[in-house]
VOGU-3710 file (C-alpha; in Angstrom, 3 decimals, decimal comma):
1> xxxxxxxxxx> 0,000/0,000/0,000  1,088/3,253/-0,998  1,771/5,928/1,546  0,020/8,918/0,197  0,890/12,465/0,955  -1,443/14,353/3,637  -3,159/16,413/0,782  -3,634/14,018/-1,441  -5,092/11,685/1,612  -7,622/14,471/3,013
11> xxxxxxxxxx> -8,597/15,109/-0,284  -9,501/11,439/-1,159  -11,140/10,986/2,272  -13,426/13,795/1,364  -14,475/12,536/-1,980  -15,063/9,291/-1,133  -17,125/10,136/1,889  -19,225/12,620/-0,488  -19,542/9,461/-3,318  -20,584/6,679/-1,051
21> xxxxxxxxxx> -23,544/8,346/-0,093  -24,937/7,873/-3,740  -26,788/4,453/-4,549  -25,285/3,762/-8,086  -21,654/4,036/-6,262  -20,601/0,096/-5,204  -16,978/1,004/-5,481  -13,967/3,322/-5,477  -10,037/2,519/-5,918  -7,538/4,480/-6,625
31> xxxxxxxxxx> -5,649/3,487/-9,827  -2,710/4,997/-11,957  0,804/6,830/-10,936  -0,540/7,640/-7,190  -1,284/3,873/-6,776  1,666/2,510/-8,362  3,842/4,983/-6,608  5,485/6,725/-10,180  3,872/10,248/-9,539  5,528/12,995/-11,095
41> xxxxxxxxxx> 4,921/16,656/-9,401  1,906/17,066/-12,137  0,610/13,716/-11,865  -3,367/13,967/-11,104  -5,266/11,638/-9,044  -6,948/8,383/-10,960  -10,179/7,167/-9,200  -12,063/4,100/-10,674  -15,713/3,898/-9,918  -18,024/0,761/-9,958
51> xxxxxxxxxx> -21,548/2,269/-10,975  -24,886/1,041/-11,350  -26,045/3,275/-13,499  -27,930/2,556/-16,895  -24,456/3,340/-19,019  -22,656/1,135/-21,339  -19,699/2,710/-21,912  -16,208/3,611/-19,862  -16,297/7,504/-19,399  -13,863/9,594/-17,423
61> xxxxxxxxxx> -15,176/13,226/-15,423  -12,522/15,660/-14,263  -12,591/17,856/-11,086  -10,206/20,302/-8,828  -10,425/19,840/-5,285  -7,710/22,089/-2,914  -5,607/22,308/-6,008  -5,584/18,670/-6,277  -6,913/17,295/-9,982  -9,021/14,047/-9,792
71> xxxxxxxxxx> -10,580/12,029/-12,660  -13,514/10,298/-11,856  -12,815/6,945/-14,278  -16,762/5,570/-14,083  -17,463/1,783/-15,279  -20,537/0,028/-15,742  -20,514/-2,527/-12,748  -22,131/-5,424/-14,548  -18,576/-5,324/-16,922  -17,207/-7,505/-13,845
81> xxxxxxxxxx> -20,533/-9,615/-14,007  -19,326/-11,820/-17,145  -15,928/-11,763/-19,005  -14,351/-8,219/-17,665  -13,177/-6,401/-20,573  -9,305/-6,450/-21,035  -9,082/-2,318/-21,048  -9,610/-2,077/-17,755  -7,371/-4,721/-16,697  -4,856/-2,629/-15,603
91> xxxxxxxxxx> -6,809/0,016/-13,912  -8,143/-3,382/-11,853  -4,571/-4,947/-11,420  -3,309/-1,418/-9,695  -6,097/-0,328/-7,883  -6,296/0,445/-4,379  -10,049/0,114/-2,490  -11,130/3,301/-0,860  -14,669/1,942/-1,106  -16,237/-0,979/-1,728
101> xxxxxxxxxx> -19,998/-1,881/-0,446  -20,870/-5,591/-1,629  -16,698/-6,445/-2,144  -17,317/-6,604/-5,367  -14,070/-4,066/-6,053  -11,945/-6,210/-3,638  -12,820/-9,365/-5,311  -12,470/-8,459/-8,991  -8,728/-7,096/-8,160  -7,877/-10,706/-6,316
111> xxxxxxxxxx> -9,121/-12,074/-9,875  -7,012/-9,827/-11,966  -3,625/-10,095/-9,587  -3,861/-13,902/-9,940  -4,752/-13,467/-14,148  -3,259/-10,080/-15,208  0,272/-11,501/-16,009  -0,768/-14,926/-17,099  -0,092/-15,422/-20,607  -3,632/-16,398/-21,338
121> xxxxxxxxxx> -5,009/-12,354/-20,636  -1,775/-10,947/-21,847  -2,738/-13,250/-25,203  -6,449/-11,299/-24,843  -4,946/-7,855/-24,471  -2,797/-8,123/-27,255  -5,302/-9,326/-29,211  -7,385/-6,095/-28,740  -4,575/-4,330/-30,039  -3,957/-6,378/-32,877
131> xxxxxxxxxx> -7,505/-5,562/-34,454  -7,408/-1,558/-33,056  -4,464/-1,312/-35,671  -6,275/-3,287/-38,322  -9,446/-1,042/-37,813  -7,076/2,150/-38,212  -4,514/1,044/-41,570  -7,596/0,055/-43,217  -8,711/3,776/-42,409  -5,153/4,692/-43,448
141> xxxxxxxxxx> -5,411/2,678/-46,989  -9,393/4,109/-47,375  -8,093/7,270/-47,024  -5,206/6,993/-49,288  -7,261/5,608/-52,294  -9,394/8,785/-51,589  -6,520/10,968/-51,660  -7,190/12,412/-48,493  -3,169/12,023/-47,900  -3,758/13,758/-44,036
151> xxxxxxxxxx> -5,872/11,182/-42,832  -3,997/8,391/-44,556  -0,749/9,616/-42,871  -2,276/9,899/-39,272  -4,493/6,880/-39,518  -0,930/4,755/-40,337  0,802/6,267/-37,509  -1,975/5,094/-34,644  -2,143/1,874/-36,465  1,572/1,522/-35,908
161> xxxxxxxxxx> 1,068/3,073/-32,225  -1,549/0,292/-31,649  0,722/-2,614/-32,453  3,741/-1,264/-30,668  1,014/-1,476/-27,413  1,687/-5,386/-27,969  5,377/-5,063/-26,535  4,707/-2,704/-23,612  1,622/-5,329/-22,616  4,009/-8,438/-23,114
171> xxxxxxxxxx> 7,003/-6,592/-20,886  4,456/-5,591/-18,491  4,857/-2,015/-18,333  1,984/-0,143/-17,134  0,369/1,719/-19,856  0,511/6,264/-19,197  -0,596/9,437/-21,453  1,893/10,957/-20,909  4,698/8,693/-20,779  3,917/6,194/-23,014
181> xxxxxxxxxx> 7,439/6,529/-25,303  9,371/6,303/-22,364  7,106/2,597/-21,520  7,755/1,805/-24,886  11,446/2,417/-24,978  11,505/0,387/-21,834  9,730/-2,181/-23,142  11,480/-2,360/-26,803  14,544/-2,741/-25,139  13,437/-5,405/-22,618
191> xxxxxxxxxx> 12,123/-7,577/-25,655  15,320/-6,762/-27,627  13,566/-5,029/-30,202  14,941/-1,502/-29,761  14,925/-1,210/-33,471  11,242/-0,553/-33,913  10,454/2,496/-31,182  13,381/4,032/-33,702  11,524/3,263/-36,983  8,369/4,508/-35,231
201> xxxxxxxxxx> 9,898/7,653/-33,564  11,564/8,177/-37,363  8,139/7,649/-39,006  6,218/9,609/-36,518  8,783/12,685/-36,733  8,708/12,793/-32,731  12,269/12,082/-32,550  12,983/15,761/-34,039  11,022/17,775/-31,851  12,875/19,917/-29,477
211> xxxxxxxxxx> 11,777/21,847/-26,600  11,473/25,024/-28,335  8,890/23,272/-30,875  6,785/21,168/-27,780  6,658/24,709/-26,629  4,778/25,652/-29,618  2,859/23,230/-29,630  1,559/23,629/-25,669  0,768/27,410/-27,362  -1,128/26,670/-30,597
221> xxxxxxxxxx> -2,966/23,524/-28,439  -4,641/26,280/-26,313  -5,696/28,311/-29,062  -7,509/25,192/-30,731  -8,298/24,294/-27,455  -10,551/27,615/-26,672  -12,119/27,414/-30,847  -13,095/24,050/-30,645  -15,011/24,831/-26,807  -16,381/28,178/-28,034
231> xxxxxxxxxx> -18,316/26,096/-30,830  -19,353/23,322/-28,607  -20,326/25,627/-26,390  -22,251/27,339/-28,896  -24,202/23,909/-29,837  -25,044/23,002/-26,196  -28,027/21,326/-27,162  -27,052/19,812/-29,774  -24,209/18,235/-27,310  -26,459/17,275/-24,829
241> xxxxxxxxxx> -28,233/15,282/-27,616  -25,389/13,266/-29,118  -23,874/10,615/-29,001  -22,788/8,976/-25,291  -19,134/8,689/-25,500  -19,295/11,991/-28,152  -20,967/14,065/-25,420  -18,450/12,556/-22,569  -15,554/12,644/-24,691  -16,016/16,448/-25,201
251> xxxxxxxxxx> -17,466/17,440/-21,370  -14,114/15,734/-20,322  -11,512/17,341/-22,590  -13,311/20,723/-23,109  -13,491/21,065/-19,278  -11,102/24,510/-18,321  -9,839/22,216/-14,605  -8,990/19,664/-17,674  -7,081/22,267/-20,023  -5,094/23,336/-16,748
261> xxxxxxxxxx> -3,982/19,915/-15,708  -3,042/19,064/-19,243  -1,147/22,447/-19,707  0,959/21,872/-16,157  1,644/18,394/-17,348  3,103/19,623/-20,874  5,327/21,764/-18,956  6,623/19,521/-16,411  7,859/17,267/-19,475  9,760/19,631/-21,346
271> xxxxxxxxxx> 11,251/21,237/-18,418  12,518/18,132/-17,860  13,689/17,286/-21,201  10,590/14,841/-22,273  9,974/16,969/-25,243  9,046/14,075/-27,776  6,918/12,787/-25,105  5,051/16,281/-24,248  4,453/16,297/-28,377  2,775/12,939/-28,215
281> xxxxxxxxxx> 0,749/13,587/-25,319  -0,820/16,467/-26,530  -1,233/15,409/-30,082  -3,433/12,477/-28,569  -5,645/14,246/-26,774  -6,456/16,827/-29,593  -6,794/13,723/-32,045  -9,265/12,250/-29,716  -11,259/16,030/-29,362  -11,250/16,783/-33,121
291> xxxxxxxxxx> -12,703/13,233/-33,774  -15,912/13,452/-31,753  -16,182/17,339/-32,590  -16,446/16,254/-36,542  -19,140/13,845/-34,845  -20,431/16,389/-33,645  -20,118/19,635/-35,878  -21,411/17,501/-38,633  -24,697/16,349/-36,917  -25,117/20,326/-36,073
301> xxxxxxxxxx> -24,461/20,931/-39,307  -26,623/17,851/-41,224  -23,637/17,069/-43,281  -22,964/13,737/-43,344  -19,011/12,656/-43,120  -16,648/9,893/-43,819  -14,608/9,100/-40,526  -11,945/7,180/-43,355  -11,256/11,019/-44,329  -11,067/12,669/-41,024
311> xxxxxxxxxx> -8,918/15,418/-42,148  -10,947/16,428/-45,227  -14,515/15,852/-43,185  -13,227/18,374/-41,101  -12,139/21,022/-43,814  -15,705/20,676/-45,416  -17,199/21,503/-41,462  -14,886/24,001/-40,891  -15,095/26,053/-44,497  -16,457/29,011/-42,872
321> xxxxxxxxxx> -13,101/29,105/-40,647  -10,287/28,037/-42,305  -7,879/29,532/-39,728  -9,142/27,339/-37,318  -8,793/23,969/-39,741  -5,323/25,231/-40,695  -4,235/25,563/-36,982  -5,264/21,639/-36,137  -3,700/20,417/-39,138  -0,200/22,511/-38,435
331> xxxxxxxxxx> -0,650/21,161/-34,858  -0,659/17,357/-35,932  1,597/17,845/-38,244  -0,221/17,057/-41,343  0,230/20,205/-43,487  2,899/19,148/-45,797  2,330/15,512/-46,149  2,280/14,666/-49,861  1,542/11,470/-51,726  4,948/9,615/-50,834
341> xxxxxxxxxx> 4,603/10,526/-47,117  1,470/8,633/-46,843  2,415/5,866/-49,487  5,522/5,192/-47,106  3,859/5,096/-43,767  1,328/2,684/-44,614  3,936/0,862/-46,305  5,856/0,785/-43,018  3,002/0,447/-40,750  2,078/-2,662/-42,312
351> xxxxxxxxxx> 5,587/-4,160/-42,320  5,992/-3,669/-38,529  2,466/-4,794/-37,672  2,999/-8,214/-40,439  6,219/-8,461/-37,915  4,915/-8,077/-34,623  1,453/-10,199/-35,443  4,361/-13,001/-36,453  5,692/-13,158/-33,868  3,662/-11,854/-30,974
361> xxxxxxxxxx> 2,703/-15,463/-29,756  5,958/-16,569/-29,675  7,030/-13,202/-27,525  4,443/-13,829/-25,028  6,061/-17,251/-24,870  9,447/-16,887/-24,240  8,631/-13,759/-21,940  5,761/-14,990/-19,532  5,314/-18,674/-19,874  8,556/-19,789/-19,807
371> x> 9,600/-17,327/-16,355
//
């Protein structure tokens, strides 16, 4: 058990006392960097939540309490009730009960310390992966054939982030925003296949960027950042009406306690010389806002969009405000990528992913079963 520090503690004390009161609650842990003991100075507080609620899918809520930042991880409490879905596995494996009134909490984390390692649910996990980067070169390819070059570059760079997942899940390395190259260097290197995090830090262009440029980035992030909330703002309604994980997606993200926390973060990593990894973190969150603000812009809007062409969906929403279209492209990088770009990163997407799908059984093998 980790010893927390006397703010953090109070703080916890007085939101699970508040949270227990309410009958959909039946469990609280604390999960992530505080419960694994890896906090940085920045690091907010990660709080999974058994609820009873009539939801179906995963959602996240952030808050500020006493200058603390906490996000309220919610999941459906029948997941636990049949086979528990493997994307919560590790929130389960780390977390630490605050709460729990029918041990339901105490008992599913026995289950997952006994299973979580085994190769059988590392096998599971990795499988999850190996389709999420399926789902997103075929996107890539789609997109290419449509000559929307954009979305066929980006689409074959989170394909090829998906399959790397498969060596930081067979090392064992607990999975972070905001520190996932330095898990995946880890990771790489533990497997002996260092080689790859430098194709994919070569492909991705993250292996450039200095602090000077992250710097920029943090900058033209909260400009986007205050656009893209002015509009939703704008289409409250509309918002309120969408789609589930659209409407939590954006409450989340768009949330000013959420822009501070992510800002701070940023920061901390380039002041100390995590520059690549302050790029990636913010270029993943604003991937995952523009996506469900196309969803949503284009529902406002009644024009109906191809998610294959992300980045051309999103110039046809955003034709009255080009500035703001040209800003989120710049951001992800995207604005000069021309027909070879995207030709080669599918190309070496798909040779990496043929590679690690080859031999991904036979990693989980020599690194779990036979220890």
């Amino acid at each position: 058990m980790i010893t927390l520090p006397e703010k953090i503690r109070r703080t916890l004390e007085k939101v699970v006392k508040e949270m227990r009161v309410a009958e959909n609650v039946y469990g609280i842990g604390l999960f992530g960097s505080w419960s694994r003991g890896d906090t940085a100075e920045t690091s907010d507080v990660d709080l999974l939540i058994f609820d009873k609620s009539d939801f179906n899918h995963e959602y996240v809520e952030r808050m500020e309490l006493g200058g603390v930042f906490i996000d309220l991880d919610r999941v459906p409490k029948r997941w636990i009730q049949g086979p528990i879905p493997p994307e919560i596995d590790q929130k389960l494996y780390e977390v630490q009960v605050l709460y729990d009134r029918d041990w339901s909490l105490a008992n599913t984390k026995l289950l997952m310390a006994k299973s979580y390692s085994s190769p059988e649910r590392v096998d599971i996990r990795t499988e999850t992966h190996v389709i999420d980067s399926d789902i997103f070169l075929s996107r890539a390819t789609s997109a290419f054939s449509r000559e929307d070059l954009p979305s066929a570059y980006l689409f074959s760079t989170v394909a090829l982030e998906n399959i790397l997942k498969i060596l930081v899940e067979i090392a064992l390395e607990p999975f972070s925003n905001s520190r996932f190259l330095n898990r995946l260097e880890v990771s790489a290197t533990k497997l002996g296949m260092q080689g790859l995090f430098k194709e994919y830090l070569e492909m991705t262009g993250l292996g450039e960027v200095n602090s000077a440029g992250a710097k920029d980035k943090m900058k033209l992030f909260k400009v986007i950042w205050n656009e893209i909330g002015f509009n939703v703002k704008r289409n409250a309604r509309a918002l309120e009406a969408s789609h589930f994980k659209v409407k939590t997606k954006l409450n989340y993200y768009l949330n000013p306690v959420f822009l501070q926390g992510a800002l701070m973060r940023t920061n901390s990593l380039v002041d100390t010389g995590k520059a690549a990894e302050a790029s990636y973190y913010l270029k993943g969150i604003l991937l995952d806002i523009v996506e469900n603000y196309v969803w949503l812009k284009s529902s406002v809007d009644k024009i109906k969009v191809d998610y294959t062409t992300l980045i051309r969906s999103l110039e046809t929403l955003e034709e009255k405000n080009p500035k703001s279209y040209n800003q989120i492209v710049s951001f992800l990088d995207l604005d000069k990528i021309r027909k070879a770009n995207a030709s080669n990163a599918i190309e070496k997407s798909r040779e990496i992913m043929l590679k690690i799908r080859k031999d991904r059984k036979v990693l989980i093998k020599n690194h779990l079963i036979t220890k």
